[in-house]
Every structure is written in structure tokens, then in C-alpha cells.
C-alpha positions in Angstrom: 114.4 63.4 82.4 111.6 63.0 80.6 110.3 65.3 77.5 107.9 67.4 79.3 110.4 68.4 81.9 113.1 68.6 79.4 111.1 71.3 77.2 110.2 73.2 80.0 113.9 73.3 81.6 115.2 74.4 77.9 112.3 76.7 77.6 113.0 78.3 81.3 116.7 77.8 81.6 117.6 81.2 82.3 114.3 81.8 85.2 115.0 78.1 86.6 114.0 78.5 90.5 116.4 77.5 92.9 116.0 74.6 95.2 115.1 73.7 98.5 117.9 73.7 101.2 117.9 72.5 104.6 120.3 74.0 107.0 120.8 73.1 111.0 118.9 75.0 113.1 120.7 74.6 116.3 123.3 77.8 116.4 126.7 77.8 115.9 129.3 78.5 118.6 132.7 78.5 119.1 135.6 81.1 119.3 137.7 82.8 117.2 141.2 81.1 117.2 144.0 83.5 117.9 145.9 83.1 115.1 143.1 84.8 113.0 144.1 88.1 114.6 143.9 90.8 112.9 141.8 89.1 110.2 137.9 90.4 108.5 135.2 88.6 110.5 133.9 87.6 107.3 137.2 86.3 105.9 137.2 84.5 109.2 133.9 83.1 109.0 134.5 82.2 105.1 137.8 80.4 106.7 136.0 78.4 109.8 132.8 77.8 108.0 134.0 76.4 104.1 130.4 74.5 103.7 129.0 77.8 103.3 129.3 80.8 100.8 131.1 83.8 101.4 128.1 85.9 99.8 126.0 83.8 102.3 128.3 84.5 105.6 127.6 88.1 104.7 124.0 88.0 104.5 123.8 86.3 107.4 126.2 89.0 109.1 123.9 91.6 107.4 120.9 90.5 109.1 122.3 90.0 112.5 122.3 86.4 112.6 126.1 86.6 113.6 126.8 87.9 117.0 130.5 88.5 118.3 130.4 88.3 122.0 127.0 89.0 122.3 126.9 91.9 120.0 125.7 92.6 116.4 128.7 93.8 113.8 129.6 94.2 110.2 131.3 91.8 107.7 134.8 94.7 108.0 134.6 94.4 111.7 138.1 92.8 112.9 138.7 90.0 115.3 141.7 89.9 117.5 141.3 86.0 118.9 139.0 84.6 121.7 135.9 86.3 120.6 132.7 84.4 121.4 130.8 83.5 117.9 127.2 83.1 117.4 126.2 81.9 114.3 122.4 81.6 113.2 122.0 79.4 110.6 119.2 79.9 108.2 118.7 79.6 104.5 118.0 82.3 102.3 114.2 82.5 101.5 114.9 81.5 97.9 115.8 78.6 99.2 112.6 77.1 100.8 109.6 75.6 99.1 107.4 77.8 98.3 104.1 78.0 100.0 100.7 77.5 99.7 98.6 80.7 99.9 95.1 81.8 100.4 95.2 84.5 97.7 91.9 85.7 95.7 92.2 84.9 92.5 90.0 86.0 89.5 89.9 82.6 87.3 88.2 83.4 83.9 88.8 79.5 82.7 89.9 76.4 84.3 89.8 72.4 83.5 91.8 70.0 84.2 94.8 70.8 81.9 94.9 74.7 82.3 93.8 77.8 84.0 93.3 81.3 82.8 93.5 84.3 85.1 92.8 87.5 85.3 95.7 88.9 87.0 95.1 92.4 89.2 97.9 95.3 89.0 100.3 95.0 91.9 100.5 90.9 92.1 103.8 89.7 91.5 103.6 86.2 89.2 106.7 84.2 90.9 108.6 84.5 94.1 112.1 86.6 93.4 114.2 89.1 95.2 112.4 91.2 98.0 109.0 89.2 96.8 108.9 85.8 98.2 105.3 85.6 99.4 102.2 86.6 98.5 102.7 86.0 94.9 100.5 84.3 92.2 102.5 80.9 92.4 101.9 81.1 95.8 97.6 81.5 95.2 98.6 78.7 92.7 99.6 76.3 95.1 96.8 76.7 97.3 94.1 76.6 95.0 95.6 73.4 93.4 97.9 71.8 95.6 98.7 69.2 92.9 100.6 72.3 91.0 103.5 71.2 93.7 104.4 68.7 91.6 104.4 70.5 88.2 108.0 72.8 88.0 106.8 76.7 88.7 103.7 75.8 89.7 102.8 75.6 85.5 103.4 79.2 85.2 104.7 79.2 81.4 104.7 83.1 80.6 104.5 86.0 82.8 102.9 89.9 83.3 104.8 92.2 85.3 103.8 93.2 88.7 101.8 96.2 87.3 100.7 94.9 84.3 97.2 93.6 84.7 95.0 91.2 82.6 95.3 87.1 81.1 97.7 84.9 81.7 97.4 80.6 81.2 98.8 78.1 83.5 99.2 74.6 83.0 98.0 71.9 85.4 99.3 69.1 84.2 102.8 68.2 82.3 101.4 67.4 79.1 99.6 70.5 78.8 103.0 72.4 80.3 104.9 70.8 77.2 101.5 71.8 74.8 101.9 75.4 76.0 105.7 75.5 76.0 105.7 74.6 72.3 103.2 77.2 71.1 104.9 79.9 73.0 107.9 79.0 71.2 106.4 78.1 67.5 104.6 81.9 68.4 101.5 81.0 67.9 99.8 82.4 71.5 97.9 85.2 70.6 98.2 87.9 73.2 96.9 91.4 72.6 97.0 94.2 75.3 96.0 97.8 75.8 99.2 100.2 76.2 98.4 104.1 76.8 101.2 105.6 76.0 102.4 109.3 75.6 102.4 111.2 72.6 99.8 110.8 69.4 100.9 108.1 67.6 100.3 108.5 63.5 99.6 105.4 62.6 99.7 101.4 63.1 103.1 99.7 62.5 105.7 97.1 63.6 108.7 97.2 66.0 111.2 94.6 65.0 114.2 94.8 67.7 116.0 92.7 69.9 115.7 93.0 73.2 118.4 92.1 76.0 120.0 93.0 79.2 120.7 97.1 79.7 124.4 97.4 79.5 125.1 98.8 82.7 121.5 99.1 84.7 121.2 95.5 85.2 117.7 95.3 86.4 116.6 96.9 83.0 115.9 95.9 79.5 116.5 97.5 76.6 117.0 97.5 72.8 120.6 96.0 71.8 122.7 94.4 69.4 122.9 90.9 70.0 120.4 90.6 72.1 116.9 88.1 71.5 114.7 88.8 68.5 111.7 90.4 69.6 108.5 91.6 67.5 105.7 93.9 68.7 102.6 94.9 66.8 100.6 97.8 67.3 97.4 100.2 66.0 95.6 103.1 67.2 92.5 101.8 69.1 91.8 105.9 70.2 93.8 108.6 70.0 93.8 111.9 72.0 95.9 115.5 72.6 98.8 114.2 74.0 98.5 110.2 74.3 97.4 107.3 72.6 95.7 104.0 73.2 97.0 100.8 71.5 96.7 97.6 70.8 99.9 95.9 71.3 100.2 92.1 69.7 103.2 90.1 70.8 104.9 87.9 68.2 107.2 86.9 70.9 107.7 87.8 74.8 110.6 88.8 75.9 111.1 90.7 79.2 109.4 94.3 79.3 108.6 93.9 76.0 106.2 96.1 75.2 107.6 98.7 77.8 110.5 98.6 76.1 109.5 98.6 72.8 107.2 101.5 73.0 109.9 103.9 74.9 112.4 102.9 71.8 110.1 104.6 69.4 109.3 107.5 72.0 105.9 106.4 72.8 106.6 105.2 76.5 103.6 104.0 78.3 102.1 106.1 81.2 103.1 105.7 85.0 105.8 103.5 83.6 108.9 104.8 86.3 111.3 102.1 84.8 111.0 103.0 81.3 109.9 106.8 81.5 112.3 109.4 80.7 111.9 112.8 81.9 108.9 114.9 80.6 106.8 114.2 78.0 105.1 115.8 75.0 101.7 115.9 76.5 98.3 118.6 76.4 98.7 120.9 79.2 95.4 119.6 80.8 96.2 116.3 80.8 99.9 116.3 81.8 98.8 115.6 86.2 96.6 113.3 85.3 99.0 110.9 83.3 101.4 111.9 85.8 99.7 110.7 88.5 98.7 107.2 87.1 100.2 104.9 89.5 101.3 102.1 87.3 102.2 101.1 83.6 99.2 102.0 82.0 99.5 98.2 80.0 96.2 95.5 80.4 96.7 92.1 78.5 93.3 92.2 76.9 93.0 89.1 74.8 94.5 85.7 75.3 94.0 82.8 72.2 95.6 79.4 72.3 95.2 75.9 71.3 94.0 73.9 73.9 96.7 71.1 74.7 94.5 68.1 75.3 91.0 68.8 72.6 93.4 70.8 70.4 90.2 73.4 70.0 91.0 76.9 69.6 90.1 79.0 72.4 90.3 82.4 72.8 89.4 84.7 76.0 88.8 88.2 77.0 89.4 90.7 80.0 87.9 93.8 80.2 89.9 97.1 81.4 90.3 97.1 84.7 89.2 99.8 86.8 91.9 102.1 86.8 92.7 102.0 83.5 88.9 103.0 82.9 88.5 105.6 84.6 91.8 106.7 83.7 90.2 106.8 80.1 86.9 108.4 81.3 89.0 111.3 82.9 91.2 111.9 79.8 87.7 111.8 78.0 86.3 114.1 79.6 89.2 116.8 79.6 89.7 116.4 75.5 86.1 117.3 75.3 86.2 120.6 77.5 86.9 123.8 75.7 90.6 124.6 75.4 
């Protein structure tokens, strides 16, 4: 392995993507010996099919690619002997290449070692669980093809779905490895605009480590033991109710800022994952925060070393729309008599 791929499968060992599988395609058929009676058609399938997972047997069940004489079922149904099995093989979409795709992109920089978008609210970074189209790798790979050959298309960091604003990419191995290293020496500078609930006093620090939720697995949350993580913040405006910020990242951990703002009880508007119940807001202005459709949270500023002239470069992204007008309207209603 060389030292580029090496860094970058240390750096991303824990979002490695999987790889490609190729499966027949011609069906399976053949009937369910008798002394199987009795038996769980997916303990029977696990039993008659070992090349293939059980987890996999019963995804396959679960989307009707396994007929029993002719005849959708479930992974309980159970088999008495002769039964008629149809068996449709086909991988699981993580399994495939990903694709090429002809999705807009807004591309604020590009040469031939790295791009910089402008990501829009709403467009998932990398293919994953119930997204594996339609992504930004996938707009990656169409707008340069050669990204196939660099691993995740030289997506080093991410945004989440909702979060809008700057993100780089690499488009070469070198500069992958350049990026890598500053991410982890911390010396990316990434500011965003969070409007969050509540007015926030003053500017300050949140120094906590950041890890798996204990028992909602597809959250992250403060915890002992979990990764260092280190958010800056000050008060770009403040009004009745909520707050804008300016959010630095010393490092970038998962949710980050969504979950380092709810820790301190400033969790960012339309935030559903990380919003609890209702929040200390002005009357006037508690439907429209409610009603903001996403995590109010724009990664404003992006600064870097670039990996081949070593020249620091820094660039910008306005608010997007929503986020303005957001503002505008919360303007507006501060400035109306009470």
C-alpha cells in the first residue's frame, strides 16, 4: 500500500466504503429437501445456501426476491419439504460501484489537485443506508470521472445532509494525503453560521468528547471516553429568543456542532435530531423557528493550505437563501412593537 492510501485508510478506517460484489444473476431453484421439515425458511435457506449471509438471506426474503412455490413469504414462514424455491440473487446496493451522476454542482474553486463546493441543504455527501444515489460522490464522479480511481471519490471531510455551505475534495492522491494531514494536525479552518435558540451571553469554548449515543445508535452525543472534540463560538447577532453564531471547528467529529450546541442548551433551529422539546423563545418568533425546515447551520468560511503550491487559501459562501430570509423575517418581527 502506498503512503497516500495508507493515510487515508487510517484517517477513514471507521467510514471505509464497502466493496464491489458480483453475484449470479441467473435465479436459483431447487426444492426444499424433506428432512428440513418443520424448519424456518430462513434457517433453511442459511443451511442450503452457506456462501451467503444469514442477514443477507433475509433481506432478500424481505424484498420478495425469495418465492416459495410461486408465492412471496417471510423469513418465520415454515417449510414442510418439496416446496418449490426461487431465489433472486442480487447484491445489496452498498455493494456496487458507485455511479456516475449528472448532478448540478456549485463549484466555488477547482484545479487540478482540489475542488471546493458549495454544497446546497438536502444533498447527501456519500452513498449510505436508504441514500445510495443521487449523492455528491455521485456528482463527483461525473464531473471528474478520474475521481474513480481516487478512494471516496477524494471526499476528505463531510456536511450533513442539511447542513449547507464549503467543503474541499481532493483530485489527486497527493493532494488526498496533503488534506488528510492538515485535517488531522487541525489546521483547516472552517467557520459556520449556527442559529440557535435562546440568547446566548457571550463568546466561549466547548471542550467535550464526542461519541456514539449510548442506546440511540444513530445519534451522537457528549460522553466519557469518547473522541476529543473542540468547538469555538461568538455572537455574530443576537435577538429575543435566538442567537446567531459563529461556530469554528478545532476538530470534526460527527454532528459536532449539533451536538455541541444542544450540550450547552443552545440547540440549533429545525434541528429534529438534536432538538428537545420546547424552547425558550419570544412568543412572536416561536412558528417561525418552528417551521424552519432544516438545521439552521451554513459552513461559511473554508481556509487551507494548498497541497501542491503550499499557498494559503481561504474561501467564502454566502448564506444561502433560506437561512436569509430566515434572518430577514426574524428581523423584521424584533423590530415591530411588542
Amino acid at each position: 500500500m502506498t503512503e497516500s492510501k495508507k493515510i487515508f485508510s487510517d484517517y477513514t478506517a471507521n467510514l471505509s466504503a464497502p466493496s464491489p460484489l458480483t453475484l449470479k444473476t441467473a435465479p436459483l431453484l431447487f426444492k426444499i429437501p424433506d428432512e428440513c421439515a418443520g424448519m424456518r425458511l430462513d434457517q433453511v435457506l442459511a443451511k442450503l445456501l452457506p456462501e451467503y449471509s444469514r442477514s443477507r438471506l433475509q433481506d432478500w426474503i424481505a424484498h420478495q426476491q425469495v418465492k416459495l412455490d410461486g408465492a412471496t413469504i417471510t423469513s418465520k414462514q415454515k417449510v414442510w419439504g418439496g416446496e418449490a424455491v426461487k431465489v433472486i440473487l442480487q447484491s445489496n446496493p452498498a455493494e456496487q460501484p458507485y455511479q456516475a451522476e449528472d448532478i448540478e454542482l456549485s463549484i466555488c474553486y477547482e484545479d487540478d489537485s482540489i475542488l471546493i463546493i458549495n454544497k446546497r441543504a438536502g444533498l447527501v455527501v456519500h452513498p449510505g443506508s436508504g441514500n445510495w444515489n443521487g449523492t455528491l460522490l455521485n456528482a463527483l464522479l461525473h464531473h471528474a470521472p478520474q475521481l474513480s480511481e481516487i478512494p471516496r471519490a477524494g471526499i476528505v471531510h463531510r456536511l450533513d445532509k442539511d447542513t449547507s455551505g464549503l467543503l474541499v475534495v481532493a483530485k489527486t492522491l497527493t493532494a488526498q494525503t496533503s488534506l488528510v494531514r492538515q485535517l488531522q494536525a487541525r489546521s483547516v479552518h472552517r467557520d459556520y453560521y449556527a442559529l440557535v435558540y435562546d440568547e446566548v451571553v457571550h463568546a466561549g469554548t466547548i471542550n467535550a468528547s464526542i461519541g456514539r449515543h449510548p442506546t440511540l445508535r444513530t445519534k451522537m452525543a457528549v460522553v466519557e471516553g469518547g473522541k476529543p472534540a473542540i468547538t469555538h463560538y461568538t455572537i455574530a447577532e443576537r435577538f429575543p429568543g435566538c442567537t446567531l453564531l459563529r461556530c469554528k471547528l478545532e476538530t470534526g467529529r460527527t454532528h459536532q456542532i449539533r451536538v455541541h450546541l444542544a450540550y450547552v442548551r443552545h440547540p440549533l433551529v429545525g434541528d429534529c435530531v438534536y432538538l428537545k422539546g420546547a424552547q425558550k423563545c419570544a412568543p412572536h418568533l416561536r412558528h417561525t423557528l418552528a417551521a424552519f425546515p432544516r438545521q439552521a447551520l451554513h459552513a461559511t468560511q473554508l481556509g487551507l493550505e494548498h497541497p501542491i503550491t503550499n499557498e494559503w487559501l481561504e474561501w467564502q459562501a454566502p448564506m444561502p437563501d433560506d437561512m436569509t430570509q430566515l434572518l430577514k423575517t426574524i428581523r423584521s418581527a424584533s423590530n415591530e412593537p411588542a
